[in-house]
C-alpha positions as CSV (number, residue, x, y, z in Angstrom):
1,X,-17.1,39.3,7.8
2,X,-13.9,40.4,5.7
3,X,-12.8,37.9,3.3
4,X,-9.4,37.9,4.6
5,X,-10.9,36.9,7.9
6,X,-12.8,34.0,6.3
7,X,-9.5,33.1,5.3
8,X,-8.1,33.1,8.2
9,X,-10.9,31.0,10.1
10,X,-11.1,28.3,7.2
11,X,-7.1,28.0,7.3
12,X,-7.2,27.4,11.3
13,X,-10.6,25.3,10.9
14,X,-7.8,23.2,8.2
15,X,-5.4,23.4,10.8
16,X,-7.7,22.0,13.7
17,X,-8.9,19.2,11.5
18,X,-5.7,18.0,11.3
19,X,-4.4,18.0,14.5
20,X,-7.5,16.0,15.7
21,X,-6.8,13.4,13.0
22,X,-3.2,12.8,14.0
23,X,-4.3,12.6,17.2
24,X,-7.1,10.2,16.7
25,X,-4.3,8.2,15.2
26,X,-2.0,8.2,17.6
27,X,-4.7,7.3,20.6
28,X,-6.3,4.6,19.0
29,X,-3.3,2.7,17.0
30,X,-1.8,0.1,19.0
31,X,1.9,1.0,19.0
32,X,3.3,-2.0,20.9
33,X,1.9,-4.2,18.3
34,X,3.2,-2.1,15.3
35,X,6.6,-1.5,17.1
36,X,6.2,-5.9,17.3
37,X,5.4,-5.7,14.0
38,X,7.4,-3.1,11.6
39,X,10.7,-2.8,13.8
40,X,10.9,-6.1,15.8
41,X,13.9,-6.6,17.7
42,X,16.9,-8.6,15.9
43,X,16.4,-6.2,12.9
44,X,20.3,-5.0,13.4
45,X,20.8,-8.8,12.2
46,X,19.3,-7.8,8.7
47,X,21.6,-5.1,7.9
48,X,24.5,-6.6,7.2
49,X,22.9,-8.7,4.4
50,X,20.6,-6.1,3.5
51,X,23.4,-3.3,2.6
52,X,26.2,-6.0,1.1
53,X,24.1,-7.7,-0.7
54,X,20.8,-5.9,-1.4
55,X,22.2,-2.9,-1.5
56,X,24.8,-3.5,-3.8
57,X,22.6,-5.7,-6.4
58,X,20.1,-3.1,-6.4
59,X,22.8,-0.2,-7.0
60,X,24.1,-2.9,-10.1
61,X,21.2,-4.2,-11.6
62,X,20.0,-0.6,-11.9
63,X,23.2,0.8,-13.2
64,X,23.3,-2.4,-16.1
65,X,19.5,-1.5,-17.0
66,X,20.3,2.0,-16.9
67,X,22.8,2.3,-19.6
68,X,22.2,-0.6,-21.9
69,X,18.9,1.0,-22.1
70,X,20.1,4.1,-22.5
71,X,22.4,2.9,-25.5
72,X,19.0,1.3,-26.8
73,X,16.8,3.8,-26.6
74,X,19.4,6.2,-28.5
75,X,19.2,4.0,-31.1
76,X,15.3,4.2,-31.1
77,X,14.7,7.4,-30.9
78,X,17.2,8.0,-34.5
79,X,15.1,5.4,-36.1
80,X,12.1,7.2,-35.0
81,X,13.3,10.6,-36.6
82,X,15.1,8.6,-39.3
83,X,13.5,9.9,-43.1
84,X,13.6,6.0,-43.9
85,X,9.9,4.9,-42.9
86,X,10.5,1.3,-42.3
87,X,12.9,2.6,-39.6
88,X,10.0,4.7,-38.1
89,X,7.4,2.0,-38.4
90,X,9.9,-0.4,-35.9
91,X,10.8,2.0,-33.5
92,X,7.4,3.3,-33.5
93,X,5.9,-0.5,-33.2
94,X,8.6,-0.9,-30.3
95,X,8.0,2.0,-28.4
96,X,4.7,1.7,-28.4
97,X,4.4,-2.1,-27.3
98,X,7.0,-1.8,-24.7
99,X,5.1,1.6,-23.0
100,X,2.1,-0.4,-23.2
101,X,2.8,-3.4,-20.9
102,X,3.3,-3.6,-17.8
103,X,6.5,-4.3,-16.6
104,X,5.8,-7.4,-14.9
105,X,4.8,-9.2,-17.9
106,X,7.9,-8.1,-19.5
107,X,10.4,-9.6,-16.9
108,X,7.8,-12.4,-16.8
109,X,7.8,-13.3,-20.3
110,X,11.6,-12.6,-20.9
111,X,11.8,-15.1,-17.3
112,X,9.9,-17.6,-18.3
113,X,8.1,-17.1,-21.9
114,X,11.4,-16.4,-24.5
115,X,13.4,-19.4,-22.7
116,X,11.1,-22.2,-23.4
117,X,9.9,-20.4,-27.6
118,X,13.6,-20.2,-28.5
119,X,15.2,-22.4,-26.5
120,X,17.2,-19.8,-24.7
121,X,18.5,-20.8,-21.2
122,X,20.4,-17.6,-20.1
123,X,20.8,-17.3,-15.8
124,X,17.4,-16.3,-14.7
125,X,18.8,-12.8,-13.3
126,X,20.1,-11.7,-17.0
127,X,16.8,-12.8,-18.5
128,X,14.8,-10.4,-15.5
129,X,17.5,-7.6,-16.6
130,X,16.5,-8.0,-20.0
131,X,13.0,-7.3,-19.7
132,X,13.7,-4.3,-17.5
133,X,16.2,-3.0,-20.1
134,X,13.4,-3.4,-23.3
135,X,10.8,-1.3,-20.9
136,X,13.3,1.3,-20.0
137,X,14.8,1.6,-23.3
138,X,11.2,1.9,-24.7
139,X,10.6,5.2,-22.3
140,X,13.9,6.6,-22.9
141,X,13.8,6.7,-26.3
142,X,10.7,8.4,-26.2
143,X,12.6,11.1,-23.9
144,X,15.6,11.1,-26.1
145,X,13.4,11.9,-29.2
146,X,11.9,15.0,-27.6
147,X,15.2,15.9,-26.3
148,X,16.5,15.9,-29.9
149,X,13.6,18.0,-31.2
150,X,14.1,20.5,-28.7
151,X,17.4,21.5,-29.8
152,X,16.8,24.2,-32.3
153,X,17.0,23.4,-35.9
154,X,19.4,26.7,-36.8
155,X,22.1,24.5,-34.8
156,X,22.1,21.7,-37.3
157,X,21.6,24.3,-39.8
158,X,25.2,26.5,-38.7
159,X,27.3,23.3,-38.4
160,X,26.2,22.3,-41.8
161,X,27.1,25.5,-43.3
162,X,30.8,25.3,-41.8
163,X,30.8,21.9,-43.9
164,X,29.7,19.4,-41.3
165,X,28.7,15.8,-42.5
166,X,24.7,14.8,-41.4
167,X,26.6,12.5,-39.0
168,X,29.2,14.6,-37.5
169,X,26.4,17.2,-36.9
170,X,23.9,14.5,-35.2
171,X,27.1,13.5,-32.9
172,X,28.8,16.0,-32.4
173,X,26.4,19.0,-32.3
174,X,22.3,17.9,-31.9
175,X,23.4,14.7,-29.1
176,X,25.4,16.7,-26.6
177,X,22.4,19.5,-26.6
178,X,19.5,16.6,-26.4
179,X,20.9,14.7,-23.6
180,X,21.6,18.0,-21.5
181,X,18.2,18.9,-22.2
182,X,16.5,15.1,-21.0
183,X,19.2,14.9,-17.8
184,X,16.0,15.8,-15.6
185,X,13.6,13.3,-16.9
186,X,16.6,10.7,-17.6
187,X,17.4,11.0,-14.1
188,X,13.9,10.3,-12.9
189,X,14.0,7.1,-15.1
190,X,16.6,6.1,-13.1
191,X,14.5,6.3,-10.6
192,X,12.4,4.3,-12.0
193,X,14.4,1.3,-12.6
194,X,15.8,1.4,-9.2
195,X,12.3,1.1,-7.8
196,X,11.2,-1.8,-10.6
197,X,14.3,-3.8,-9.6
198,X,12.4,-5.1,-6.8
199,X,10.3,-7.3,-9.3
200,X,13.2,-9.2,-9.8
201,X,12.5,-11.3,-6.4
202,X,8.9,-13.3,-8.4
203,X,11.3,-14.9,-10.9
204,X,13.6,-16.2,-8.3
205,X,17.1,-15.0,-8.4
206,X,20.4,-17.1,-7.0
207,X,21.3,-16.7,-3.3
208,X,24.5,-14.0,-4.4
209,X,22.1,-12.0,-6.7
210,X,19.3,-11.2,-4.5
211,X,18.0,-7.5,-4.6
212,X,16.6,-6.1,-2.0
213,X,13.1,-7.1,-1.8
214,X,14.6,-10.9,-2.4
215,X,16.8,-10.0,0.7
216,X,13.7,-8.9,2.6
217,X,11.2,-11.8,1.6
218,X,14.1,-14.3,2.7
219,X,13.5,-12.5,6.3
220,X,10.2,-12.6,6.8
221,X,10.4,-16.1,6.4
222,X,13.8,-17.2,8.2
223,X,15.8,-15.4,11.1
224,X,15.1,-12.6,14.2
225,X,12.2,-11.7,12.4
226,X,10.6,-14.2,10.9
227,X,6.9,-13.5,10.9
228,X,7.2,-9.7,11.0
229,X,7.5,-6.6,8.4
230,X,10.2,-5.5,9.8
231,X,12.8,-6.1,6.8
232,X,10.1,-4.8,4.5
233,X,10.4,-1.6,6.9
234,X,14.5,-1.7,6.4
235,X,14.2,-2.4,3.0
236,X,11.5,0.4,2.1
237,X,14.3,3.0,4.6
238,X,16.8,1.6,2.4
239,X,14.8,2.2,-1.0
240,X,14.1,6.0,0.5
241,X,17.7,6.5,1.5
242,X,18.8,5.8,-2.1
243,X,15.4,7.3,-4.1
244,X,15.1,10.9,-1.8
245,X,18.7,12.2,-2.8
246,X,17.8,11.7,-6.1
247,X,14.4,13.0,-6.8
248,X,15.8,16.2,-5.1
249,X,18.6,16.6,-7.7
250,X,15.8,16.0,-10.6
251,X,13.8,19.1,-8.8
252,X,17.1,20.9,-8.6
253,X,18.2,20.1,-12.3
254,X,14.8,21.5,-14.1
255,X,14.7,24.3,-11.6
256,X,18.6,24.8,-13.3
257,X,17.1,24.2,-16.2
258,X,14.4,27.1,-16.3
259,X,16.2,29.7,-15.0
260,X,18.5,29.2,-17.9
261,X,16.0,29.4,-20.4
């Protein structure tokens, strides 16, 4: 038998397999139940609150995170390249411990932990943001400094030829060329935070500054579909809605991105 027929026979044998799994799937799950279940009637109840409210905090929190962090992280990654050591040593120390842990215990800690050790009694939401802001800007920076060693060094070297301060060449010249070179993986840290704003809801946010997963725990509990998944099925079509759009302009950026190079 020809090789390319072998091919041919394994890709269909592929193709069969597949077909009978789907439709194992679909003859032996009971649909009324997950219908019950995932997309219970009185879900068009949930939208209104889900869209003005989760929506919206979602779209905020993520925003706030995003460029505090951003401004952060800029700073880091400087230190990190800084000739000083002691600079290098702290951004290094931060980087590291932040990338280490998980998230979670971040907005945990900054929730609960920092409050009670320095008597600091900020709203619970801005305390959550905080830790979400030291993880992000931990990451970032880390994306920033590779961003700034990718611009090549006979750029600093032209600007200060024509007489360019150290500062007025990192600002005006190595920046601008770093952060177009990180928009792809800066954009998929976005991402990121979006998705991480829903471990807001374990530290228990106010009524008006629910995200979305608060918005969809409140559900399952209370209203047309208490007792169901259903909001946690809105919610994750809500999460997609937002997330898909943007993971496809990250693919389309780097695709940009190499084609240029």
């Amino acid at each position: 038998m020809k090789r390319s027929t072998k091919r041919k026979l394994t890709r269909l044998g592929l193709y069969a397999l597949f077909v009978a799994i789907v439709a194992w799937v679909a003859l032996t799950v009971n649909w009324q139940a997950v219908h019950a279940t995932f997309w219970a009637p009185g879900r068009k109840d949930n939208w209104h609150d889900l869209i003005t409210i989760g929506v919206v905090k979602t779209l905020e929190y993520t925003a706030v995170c995003f460029f505090v962090g951003l401004i952060f992280a800029t700073v880091l990654s400087l230190m990190k390249l800084s000739p000083v050591a002691p600079y290098r040593w702290l951004a290094t120390g931060y980087i590291e411990f932040f990338r280490g842990l998980p998230a979670l215990v971040v907005i945990l800690a900054c929730a609960f932990g920092v409050p009670i050790a320095f008597d600091w009694h900020p709203p619970i939401i801005w305390a959550g943001l905080l830790g979400l802001i030291l993880v992000s800007s931990a990451y970032m920076a880390e994306t920033l400094r590779a961003g700034i060693q990718a611009v090549p060094k006979g750029q600093t070297e032209a600007a200060r030829s024509l007489g360019m301060s150290n500062a007025r060449t990192l600002f005006s010249i190595v920046l601008p060329q770093a952060f177009r070179i990180v928009i792809p993986p800066l954009t998929n840290e976005f991402v990121l935070i979006l998705k991480d704003t829903s471990l807001l809801y374990l530290i228990g946010v106010e009524f008006g500054q629910r995200e979305l997963s608060s918005v969809a725990r409140d559900f399952t509990s209370s209203g047309a579909t208490a007792g169901t998944s259903t909001a946690l099925t809105q919610v994750a079509l809500l999460y997609l809605i937002i997330t898909l759009p943007l993971t496809r302009l990250v693919a389309w950026l780097e695709k940009r991105q190499q084609r240029a190079r």
